[in-house]
C-alpha positions in Angstrom: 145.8 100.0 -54.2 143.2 98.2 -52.0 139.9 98.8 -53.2 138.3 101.8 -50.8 135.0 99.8 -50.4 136.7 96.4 -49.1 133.8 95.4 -46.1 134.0 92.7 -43.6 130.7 91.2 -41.9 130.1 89.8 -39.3 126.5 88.6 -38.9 124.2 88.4 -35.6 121.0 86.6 -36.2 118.6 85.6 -33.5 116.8 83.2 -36.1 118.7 80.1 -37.3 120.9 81.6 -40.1 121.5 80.1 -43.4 124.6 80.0 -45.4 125.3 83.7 -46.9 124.4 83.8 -50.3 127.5 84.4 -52.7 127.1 88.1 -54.8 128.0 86.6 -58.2 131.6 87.1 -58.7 131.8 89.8 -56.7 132.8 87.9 -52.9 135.1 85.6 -51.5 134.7 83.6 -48.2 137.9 83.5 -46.0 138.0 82.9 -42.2 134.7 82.5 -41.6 134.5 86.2 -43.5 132.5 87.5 -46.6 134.9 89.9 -48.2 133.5 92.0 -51.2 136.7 92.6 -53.3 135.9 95.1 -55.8 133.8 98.0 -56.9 130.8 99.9 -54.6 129.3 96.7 -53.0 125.6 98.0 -54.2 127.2 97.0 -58.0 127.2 93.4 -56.4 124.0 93.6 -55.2 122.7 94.5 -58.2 123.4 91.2 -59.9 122.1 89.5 -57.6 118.7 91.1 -55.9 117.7 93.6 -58.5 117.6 92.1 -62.1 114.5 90.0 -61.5 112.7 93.0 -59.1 113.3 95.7 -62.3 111.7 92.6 -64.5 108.8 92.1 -62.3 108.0 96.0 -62.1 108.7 96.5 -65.9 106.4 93.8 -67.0 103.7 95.3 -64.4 104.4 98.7 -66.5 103.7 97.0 -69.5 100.7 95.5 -68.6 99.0 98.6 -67.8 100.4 100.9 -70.1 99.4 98.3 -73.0 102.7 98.0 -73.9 105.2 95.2 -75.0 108.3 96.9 -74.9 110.8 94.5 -73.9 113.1 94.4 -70.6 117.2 94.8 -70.9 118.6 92.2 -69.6 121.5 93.8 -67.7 120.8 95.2 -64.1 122.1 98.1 -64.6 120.5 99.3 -68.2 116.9 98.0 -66.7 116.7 100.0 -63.8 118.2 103.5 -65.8 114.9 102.8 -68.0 112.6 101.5 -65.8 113.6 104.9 -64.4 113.0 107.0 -67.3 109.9 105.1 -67.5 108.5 106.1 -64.3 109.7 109.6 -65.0 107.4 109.8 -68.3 104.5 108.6 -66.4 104.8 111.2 -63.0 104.9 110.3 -59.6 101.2 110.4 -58.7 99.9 108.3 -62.0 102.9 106.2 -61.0 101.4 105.8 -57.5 98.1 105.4 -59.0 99.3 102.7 -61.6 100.2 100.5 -58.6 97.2 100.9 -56.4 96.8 97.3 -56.1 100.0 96.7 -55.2 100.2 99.0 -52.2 96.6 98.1 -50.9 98.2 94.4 -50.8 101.0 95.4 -49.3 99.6 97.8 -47.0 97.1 95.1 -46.0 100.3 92.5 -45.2 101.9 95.0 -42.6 98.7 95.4 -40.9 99.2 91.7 -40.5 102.0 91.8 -39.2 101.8 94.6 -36.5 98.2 93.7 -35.7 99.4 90.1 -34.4 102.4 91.3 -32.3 101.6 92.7 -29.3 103.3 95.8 -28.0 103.3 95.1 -24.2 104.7 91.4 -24.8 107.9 91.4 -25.7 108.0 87.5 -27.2 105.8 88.4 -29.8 108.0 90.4 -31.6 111.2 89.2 -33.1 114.7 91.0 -33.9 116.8 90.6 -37.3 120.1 91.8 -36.1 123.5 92.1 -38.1 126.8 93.5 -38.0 129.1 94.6 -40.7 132.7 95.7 -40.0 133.5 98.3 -42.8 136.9 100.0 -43.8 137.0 103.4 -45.2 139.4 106.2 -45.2 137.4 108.9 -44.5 134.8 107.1 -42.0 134.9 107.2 -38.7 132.0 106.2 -35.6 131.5 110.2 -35.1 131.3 111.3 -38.8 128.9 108.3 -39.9 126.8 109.2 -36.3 126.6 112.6 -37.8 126.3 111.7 -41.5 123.1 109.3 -40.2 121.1 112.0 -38.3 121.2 114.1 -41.5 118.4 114.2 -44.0 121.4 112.2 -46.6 121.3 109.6 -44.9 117.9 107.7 -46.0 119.5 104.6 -47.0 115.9 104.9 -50.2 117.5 108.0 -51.0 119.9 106.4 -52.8 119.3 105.9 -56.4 121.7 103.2 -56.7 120.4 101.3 -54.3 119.5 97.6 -55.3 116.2 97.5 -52.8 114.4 100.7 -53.3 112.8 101.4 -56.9 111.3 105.0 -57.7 111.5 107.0 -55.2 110.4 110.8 -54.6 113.7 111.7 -52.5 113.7 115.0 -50.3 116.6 116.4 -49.0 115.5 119.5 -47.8 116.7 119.8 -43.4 113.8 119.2 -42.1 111.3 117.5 -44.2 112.3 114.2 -41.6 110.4 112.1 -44.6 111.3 110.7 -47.6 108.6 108.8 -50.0 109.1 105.4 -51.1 107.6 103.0 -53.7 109.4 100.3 -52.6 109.4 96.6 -55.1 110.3 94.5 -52.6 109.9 90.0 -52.3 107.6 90.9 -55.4 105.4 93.2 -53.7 105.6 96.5 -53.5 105.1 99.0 -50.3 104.6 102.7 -50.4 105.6 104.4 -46.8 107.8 106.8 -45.5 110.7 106.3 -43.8 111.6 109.5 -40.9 115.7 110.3 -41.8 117.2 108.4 -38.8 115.6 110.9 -36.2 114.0 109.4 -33.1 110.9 108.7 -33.5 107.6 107.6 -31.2 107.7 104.5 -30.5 106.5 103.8 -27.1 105.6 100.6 -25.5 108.3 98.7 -28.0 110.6 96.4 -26.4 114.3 96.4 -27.6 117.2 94.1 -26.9 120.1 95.4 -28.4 124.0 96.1 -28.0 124.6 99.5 -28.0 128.1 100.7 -29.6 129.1 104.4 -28.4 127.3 106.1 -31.1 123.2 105.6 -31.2 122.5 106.7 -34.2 118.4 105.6 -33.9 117.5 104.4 -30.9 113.8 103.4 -32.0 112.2 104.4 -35.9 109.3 102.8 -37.3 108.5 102.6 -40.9 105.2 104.4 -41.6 102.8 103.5 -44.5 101.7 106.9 -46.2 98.0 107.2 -45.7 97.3 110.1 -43.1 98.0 107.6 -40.1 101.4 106.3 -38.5 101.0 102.5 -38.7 103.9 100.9 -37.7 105.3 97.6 -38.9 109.0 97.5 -38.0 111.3 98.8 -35.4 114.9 100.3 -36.4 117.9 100.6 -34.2 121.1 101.3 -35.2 124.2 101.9 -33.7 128.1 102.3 -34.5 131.5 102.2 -32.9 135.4 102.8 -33.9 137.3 99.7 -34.0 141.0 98.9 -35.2 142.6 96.6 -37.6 143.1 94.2 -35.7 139.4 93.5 -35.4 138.8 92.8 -38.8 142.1 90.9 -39.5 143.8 94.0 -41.0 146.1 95.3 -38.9 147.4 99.0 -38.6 143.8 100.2 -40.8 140.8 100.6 -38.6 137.2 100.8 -40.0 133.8 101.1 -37.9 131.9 98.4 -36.6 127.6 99.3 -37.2 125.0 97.1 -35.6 121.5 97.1 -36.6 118.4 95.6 -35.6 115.0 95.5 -37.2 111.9 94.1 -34.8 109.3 92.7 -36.3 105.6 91.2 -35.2 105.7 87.6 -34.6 104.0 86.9 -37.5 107.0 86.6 -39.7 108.1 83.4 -40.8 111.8 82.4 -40.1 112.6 82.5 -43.9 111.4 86.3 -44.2 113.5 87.2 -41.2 116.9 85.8 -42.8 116.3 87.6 -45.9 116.0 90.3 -44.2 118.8 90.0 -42.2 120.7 89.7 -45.5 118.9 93.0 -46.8 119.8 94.6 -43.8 123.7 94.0 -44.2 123.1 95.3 -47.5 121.6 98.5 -46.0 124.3 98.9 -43.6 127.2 98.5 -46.8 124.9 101.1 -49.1 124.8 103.3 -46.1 128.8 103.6 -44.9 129.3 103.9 -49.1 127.1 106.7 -49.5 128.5 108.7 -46.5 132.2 107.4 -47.9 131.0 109.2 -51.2 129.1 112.3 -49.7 132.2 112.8 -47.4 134.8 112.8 -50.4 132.9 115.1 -52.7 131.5 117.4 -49.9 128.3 116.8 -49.9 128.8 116.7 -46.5 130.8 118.3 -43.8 131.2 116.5 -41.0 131.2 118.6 -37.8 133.2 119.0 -35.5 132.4 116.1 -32.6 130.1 117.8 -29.4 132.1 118.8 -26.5 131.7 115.8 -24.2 132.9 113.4 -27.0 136.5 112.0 -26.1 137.5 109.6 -29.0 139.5 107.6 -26.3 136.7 107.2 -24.1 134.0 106.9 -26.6 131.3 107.8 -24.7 128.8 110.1 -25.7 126.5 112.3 -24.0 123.7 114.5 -25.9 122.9 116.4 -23.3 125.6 119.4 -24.5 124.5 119.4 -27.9 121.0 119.4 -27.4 121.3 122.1 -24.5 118.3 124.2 -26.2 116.0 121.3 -26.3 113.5 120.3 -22.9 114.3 117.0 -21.2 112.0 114.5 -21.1 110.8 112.6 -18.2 111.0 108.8 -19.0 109.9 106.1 -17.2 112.2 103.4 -17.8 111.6 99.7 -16.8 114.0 96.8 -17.4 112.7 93.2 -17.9 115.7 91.8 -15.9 115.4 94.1 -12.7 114.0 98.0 -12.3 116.1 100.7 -13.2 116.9 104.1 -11.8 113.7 105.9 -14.0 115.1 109.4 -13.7 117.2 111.5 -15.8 121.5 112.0 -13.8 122.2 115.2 -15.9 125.3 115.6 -18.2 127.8 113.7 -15.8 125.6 110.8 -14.7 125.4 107.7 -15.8 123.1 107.9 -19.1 124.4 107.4 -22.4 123.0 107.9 -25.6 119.8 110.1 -24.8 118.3 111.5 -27.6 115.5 114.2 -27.5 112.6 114.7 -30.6 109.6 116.2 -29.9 108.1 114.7 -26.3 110.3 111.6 -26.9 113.4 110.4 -25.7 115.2 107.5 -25.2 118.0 105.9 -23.5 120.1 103.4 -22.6 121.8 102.5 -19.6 125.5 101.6 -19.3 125.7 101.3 -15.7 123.2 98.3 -14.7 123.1 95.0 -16.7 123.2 91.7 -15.3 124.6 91.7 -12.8 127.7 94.1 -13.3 129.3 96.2 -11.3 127.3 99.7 -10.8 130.1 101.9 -11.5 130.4 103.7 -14.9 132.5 102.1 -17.4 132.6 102.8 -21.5 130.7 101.8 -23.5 133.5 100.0 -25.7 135.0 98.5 -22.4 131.3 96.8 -22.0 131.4 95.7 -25.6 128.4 94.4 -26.9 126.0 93.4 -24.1 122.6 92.8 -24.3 119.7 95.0 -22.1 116.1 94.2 -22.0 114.7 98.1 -21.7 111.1 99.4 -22.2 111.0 102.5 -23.7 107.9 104.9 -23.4 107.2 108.0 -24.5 107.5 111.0 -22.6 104.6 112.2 -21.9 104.0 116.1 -22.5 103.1 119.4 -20.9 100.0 119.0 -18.8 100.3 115.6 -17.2 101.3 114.3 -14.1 105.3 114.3 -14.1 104.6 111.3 -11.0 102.2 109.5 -13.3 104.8 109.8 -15.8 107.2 108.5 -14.2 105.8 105.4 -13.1 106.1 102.5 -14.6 102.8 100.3 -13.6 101.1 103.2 -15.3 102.6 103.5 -18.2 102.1 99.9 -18.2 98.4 99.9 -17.9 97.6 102.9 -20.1 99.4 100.9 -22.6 97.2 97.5 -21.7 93.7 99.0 -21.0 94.0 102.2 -23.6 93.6 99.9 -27.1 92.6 103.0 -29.1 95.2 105.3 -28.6 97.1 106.0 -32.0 93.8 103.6 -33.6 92.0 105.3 -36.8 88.2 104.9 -36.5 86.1 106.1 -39.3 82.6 107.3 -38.2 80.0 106.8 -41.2 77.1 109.2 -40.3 79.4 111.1 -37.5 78.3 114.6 -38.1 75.4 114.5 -35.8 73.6 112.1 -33.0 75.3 109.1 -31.6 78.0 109.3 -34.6 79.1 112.4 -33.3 79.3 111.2 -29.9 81.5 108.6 -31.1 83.7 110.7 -32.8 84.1 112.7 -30.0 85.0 109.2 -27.7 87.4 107.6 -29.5 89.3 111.2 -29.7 89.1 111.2 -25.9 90.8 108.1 -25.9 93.3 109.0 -28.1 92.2 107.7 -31.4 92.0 109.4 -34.4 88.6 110.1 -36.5 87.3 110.3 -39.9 83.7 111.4 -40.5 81.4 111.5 -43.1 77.7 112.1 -43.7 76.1 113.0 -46.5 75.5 116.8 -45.6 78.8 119.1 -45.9 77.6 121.9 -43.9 76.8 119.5 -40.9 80.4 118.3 -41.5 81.9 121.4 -41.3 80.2 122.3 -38.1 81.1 118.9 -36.7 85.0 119.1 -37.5 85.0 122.4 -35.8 83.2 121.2 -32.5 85.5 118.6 -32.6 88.6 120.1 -32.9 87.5 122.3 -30.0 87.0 119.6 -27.2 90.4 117.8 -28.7 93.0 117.8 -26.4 95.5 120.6 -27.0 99.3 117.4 -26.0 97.3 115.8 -29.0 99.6 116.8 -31.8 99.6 113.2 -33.4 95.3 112.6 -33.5 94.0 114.0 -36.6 90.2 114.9 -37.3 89.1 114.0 -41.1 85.4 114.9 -43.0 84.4 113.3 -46.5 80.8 113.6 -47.7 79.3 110.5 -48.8 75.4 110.5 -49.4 74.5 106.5 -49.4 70.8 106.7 -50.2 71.4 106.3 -53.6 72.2 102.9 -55.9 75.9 104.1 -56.3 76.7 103.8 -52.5 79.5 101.4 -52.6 81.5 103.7 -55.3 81.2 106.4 -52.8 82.2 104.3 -49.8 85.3 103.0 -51.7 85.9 106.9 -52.7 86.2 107.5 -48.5 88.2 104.7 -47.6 90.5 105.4 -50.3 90.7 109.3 -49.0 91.0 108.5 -45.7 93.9 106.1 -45.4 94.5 103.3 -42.8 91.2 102.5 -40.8 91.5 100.4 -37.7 87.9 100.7 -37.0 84.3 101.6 -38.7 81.5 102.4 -36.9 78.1 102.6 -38.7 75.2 105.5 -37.3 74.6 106.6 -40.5 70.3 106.7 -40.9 67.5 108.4 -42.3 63.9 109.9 -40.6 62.0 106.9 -39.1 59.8 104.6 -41.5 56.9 104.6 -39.1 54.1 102.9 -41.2 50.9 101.3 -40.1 50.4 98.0 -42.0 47.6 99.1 -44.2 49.8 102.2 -45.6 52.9 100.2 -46.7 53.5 99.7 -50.3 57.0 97.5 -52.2 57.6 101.1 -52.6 57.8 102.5 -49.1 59.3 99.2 -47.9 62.3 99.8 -50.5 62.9 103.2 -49.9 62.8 102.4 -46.4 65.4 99.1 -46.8 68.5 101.7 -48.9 70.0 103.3 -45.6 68.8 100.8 -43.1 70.1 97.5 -44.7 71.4 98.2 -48.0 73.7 100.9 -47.1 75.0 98.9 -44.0 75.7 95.8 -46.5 77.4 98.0 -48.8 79.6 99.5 -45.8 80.8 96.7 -44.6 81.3 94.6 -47.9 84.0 98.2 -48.9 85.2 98.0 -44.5 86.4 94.2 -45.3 89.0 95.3 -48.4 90.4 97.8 -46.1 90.5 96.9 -42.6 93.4 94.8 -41.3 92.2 91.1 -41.1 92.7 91.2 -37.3 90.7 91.0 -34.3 92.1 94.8 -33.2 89.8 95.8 -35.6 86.4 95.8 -36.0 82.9 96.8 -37.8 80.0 98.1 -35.0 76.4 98.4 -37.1 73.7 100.8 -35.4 70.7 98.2 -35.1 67.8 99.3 -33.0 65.9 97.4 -29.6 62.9 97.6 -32.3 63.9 94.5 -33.1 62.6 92.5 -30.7 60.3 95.3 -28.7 56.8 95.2 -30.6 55.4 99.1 -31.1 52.4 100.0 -33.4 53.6 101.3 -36.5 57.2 100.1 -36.3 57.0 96.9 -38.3 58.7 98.1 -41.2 62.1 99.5 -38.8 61.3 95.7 -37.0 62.1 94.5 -39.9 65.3 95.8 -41.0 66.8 96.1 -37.1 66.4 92.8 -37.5 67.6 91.5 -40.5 70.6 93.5 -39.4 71.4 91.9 -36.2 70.8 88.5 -38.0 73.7 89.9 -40.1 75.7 90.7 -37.8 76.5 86.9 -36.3 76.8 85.7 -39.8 79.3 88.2 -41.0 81.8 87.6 -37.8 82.1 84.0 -39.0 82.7 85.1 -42.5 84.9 88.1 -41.9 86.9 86.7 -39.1 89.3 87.5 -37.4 88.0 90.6 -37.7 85.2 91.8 -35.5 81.8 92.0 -36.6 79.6 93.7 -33.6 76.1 95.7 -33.4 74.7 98.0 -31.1 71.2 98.1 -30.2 70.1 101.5 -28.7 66.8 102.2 -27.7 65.3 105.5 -27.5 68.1 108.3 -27.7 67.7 112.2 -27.0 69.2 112.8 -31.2 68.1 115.1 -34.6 66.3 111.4 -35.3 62.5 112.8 -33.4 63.0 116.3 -34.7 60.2 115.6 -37.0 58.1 115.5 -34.1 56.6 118.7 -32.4 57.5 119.8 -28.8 54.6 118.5 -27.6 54.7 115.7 -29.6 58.4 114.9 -28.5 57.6 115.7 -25.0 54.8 113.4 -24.4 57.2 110.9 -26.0 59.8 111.1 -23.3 57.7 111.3 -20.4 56.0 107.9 -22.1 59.3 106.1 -22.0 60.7 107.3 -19.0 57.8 106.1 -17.1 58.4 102.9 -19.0 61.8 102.2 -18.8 63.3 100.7 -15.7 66.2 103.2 -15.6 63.2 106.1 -15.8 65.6 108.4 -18.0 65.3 108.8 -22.4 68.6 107.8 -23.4 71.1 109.9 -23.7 73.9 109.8 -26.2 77.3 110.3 -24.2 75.4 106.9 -22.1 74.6 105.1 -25.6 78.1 105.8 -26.7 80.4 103.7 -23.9 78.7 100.5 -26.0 80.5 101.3 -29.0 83.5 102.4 -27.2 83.5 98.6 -25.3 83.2 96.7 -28.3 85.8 98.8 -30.1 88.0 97.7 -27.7 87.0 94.2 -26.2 89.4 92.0 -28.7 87.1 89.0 -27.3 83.3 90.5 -28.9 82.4 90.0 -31.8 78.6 88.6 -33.2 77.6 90.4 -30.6 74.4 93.0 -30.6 75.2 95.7 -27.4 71.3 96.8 -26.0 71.5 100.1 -24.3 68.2 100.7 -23.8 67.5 101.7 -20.6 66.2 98.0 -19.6 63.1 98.3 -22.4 63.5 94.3 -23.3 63.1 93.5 -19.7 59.5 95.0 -19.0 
């Protein structure tokens, strides 16, 4: 009998393709098609792709494990004990054994993502393939439906040849599944969402669109308490008949995918992973082949407005229960129609999670005719869409629904979905940075070396946080740096915190105001731990972390002292100083990254609370009558500094005065 996992492909690629790579023994090239004749087509890929991954992980293993046990040299018998293995040692020490590896990886995708920009289409690039697969049981509907359940993670699969030791979750509803993924000898750890839509707005897709969108838009995730995005998933399916794949009077299903990545992949990386993707598409019609034959899963009955001989589907009956979104849609080849028909207009393929939807039109593409045709009449044609998110509750259904703004929220908003850590953030102009960047969207991580000021600060901030922000998150770690073992406690927050985009330094003691006479080596040191050596160590930890990128960046709190002469202030002179010196040295050394300092002058904070009322008052009257703006500074003014060089991709070696025009009198 004709082997039940016989697969045609047929492969899309917008890079130059080379020649497919032969699967041992296991293919045979005919027509211009690469047939794989026998067995589940993951056995082929074994031989091929995973031998030398199972070698490089076990000889990791043994490295730090200090042991020399030798690796089988069959495919198959390495990865059941590399298994076992990683079953002796636990998930977490696993996980912790390969620390290195993920922080190298992790660090790669931030590469990656950080130099493709999301409102420029050209900067990202599509791998695309298509496999044409025959199977008895499989048909567009039932591997639709088998997709959009939690079985479907392709990395759930324990036989597949690209995923290694995984922590698989099949419980309806999780959406997640872990990875630890050896992969072009590194390895990644992210989760993966189980083909449900997912946010993904400002990314632009080009795609063909079969009947059946399975996932419209799902990024890949790195697991550190942030979503940081490195790849775009669509994926797609359609019934098709013998006679399409040269054997007539069968019929099979014909799945497109598409994986966009930043434009700093090299053409080489994107046709091996055109060729990893076919792979995924085989493992993933096998595994709903085998989950549909032993019942593992029922396939439902098709929704209502599904008519196999039209094959066009509409969500809208079987997601009656959930709220439509409002989507702005624009199209890079002419504007489209940017609101929602209803069930019997022309929209295909909406699909609804959370305040996200998206969709594709079937009724306008270059230049065809406006009336409604099927999807499979069209075939496969290309549309250039935007898709945004819907925004939620609360907002402006007009603002929502147009596209300029969309478009300049998107260009002028750079730290929405950012991670800034705020070192020193429970109080003063740390805490008014916290409170900025979550304003604009961002998430925050603070820390400070008291936990009671902590606490207090996490529950002011969660109270001003804006209630439609169900993806920011607030974070606390306390990290006293006044000591010699700062670094080891910076390292222990970074590591706790997961992916930083930004770090911005406020982090001080009480004032070293010292009269010449009255200084001694040890004054001056203890003076130098938080106001230089603790910014040295802070940044030397920020650089292992923070994506190599000008998106990201490192602000220092320096001080106008620096260059405004004041009795008594020689001593905080000095180290303001030394610190803006710093500053223009380290954006050379660190770049891309941003290096940046801002320079405040006198600021209403905690910092003068030493001071009596009278003391404090005769202060501020002092400067105000000083200062060309007449007004002490005020944090939520000293703040928008830090906020524009978070954001200004072009600063960096730059030292931001805010001090109400002190230099220039």
């Amino acid at each position: 009998m004709r082997s039940l996992f016989t697969a045609t492909f047929a492969t899309l690629a917008t890079a130059q393709s080379t020649p497919w790579p032969s699967f041992g023994n296991w293919t045979e090239t005919a027509g211009g098609y690469d047939f794989i004749l026998s067995g589940p087509a993951k056995l082929g890929t074994k031989a091929m792709f995973e031998l030398d991954r199972c070698h490089y992980v076990w000889n990791l293993l043994n490295e730090r494990t200090n042991c020399d046990e030798r690796a089988p040299s069959d495919a198959t018998e390495c990865m059941d004990q590399l298994f076992q293995r990683k079953t002796e040692i636990g998930d977490q020490g696993f996980l912790d054994m390969f620390e290195r590896e993920i922080i190298e990886a992790r660090q790669f995708w931030y590469e990656v993502n950080d130099k493709s920009e999301l409102d420029k289409p050209e900067t990202w690039k599509a791998v695309e393939a298509r496999a044409v697969v025959s199977l008895p049981n499989i048909t567009a509907w039932a591997f639709s439906a088998w997709s959009s359940s939690p079985r479907a993670d392709a990395a759930n699969n324990r036989e597949n040849a690209e995923h290694y030791f995984k922590h698989s979750d099949f419980t309806t509803g999780s959406g997640v599944s872990r990875i630890l993924e050896g992969w072009g000898g590194t390895i990644t750890n992210f989760t993966i969402p189980n083909y449900s839509a997912a946010l993904c707005a400002g990314r632009a897709m080009v795609r063909p669109l079969p009947e059946f969108l399975i996932k419209a838009c799902g990024d890949k995730n790195l697991v550190d308490g942030k979503d940081t995005n490195f790849g775009v998933l669509n994926i797609a399916a359609r019934d098709v008949d013998g006679a399409s794949f040269g054997q007539p009077g069968e019929r099979g299903i014909d799945i497109y995918a598409s994986i966009w990545y930043g434009g700093a992949i090299s053409e080489e990386h994107l046709e091996a992973e055109r060729q990893h993707v076919i792979i995924e598409i085989v493992n993933m019609s096998l595994k709903a082949q085998q989950d549909i034959e032993t019942g593992a899963f029922a396939v439902p009955a098709p929704p209502t407005s599904y008519d196999v001989g039209l094959h066009d589907l509409r969500f809208e009956s079987r997601n009656a229960d959930l709220p439509v979104c409002q989507t702005s849609i624009h199209s890079a080849v002419h504007p489209m129609d940017a609101s929602l028909k209803g069930s019997s207009g022309d929209f295909v393929g909406i699909q609804h999670s959370r305040s996200t939807c998206k969709i594709h039109d079937t009724s306008t593409s270059r230049g065809l005719s406006t009336n409604k045709r099927s999807l499979l009449s069209l075939g496969f044609l290309f549309h250039e869409v935007y898709v945004r998110r819907c925004y939620g509750p609360g907002l402006n259904p007009a603002l929502a629904l147009t596209p300029s703004f969309q478009e300049m929220s998107i260009k002028y908003n750079k730290l929405a979905g950012k991670h800034v850590l705020v070192i020193g953030g429970s109080t003063g102009i740390g805490f008014g940075v916290a409170e900025a960047v979550l304003s604009a969207g961002a998430s925050v991580t603070i820390s400070s070396s008291s936990g009671s000021k902590l606490s207090k600060a996490v529950a002011s901030l969660q109270a001003t946080m804006p209630s439609s922000s169900s993806s920011q998150k607030i974070q606390s770690f306390t990290a006293d740096l006044s000591g010699p073992d700062a670094e080891e406690r910076l390292e222990g927050v970074f590591k706790q915190a997961g992916p930083i985009d930004h770090v911005v330094l406020t982090a001080a003691d009480s004032l070293s105001l010292m009269m010449l006479q009255d200084l001694t080596p040890d004054k001056i040191l203890a003076a130098c731990q938080m106001r230089l050596v603790a910014p040295l160590m802070a940044i030397k930890v920020a650089s292992r972390y923070l994506p190599k990128s000008n998106e990201s960046s490192f602000i220092i709190t320096s001080g106008s002292a620096a260059h405004k002469s004041t009795s008594g202030w020689s001593v905080v002179s000095y180290f303001t100083a030394g610190l803006q010196g710093m500053v223009k040295q380290l954006a050379v050394e660190l770049k891309p990254l941003r290096v940046n300092a801002v320079a405040p002058g006198h600021v209403d904070t905690e910092l003068w609370d030493h001071m009596s009322a009278e003391e404090k008052q005769a202060m501020v009257k002092g400067v105000e009558e000083a200062v060309p703006t007449g007004q002490f500074g005020r944090v939520e003014d000293v703040v928008e500094a830090y906020i524009w060089l978070l954001k200004d991709r072009n600063a960096t070696g730059t030292v931001a005065a805010t001090d109400g025009g002190s230099m220039v009198v």
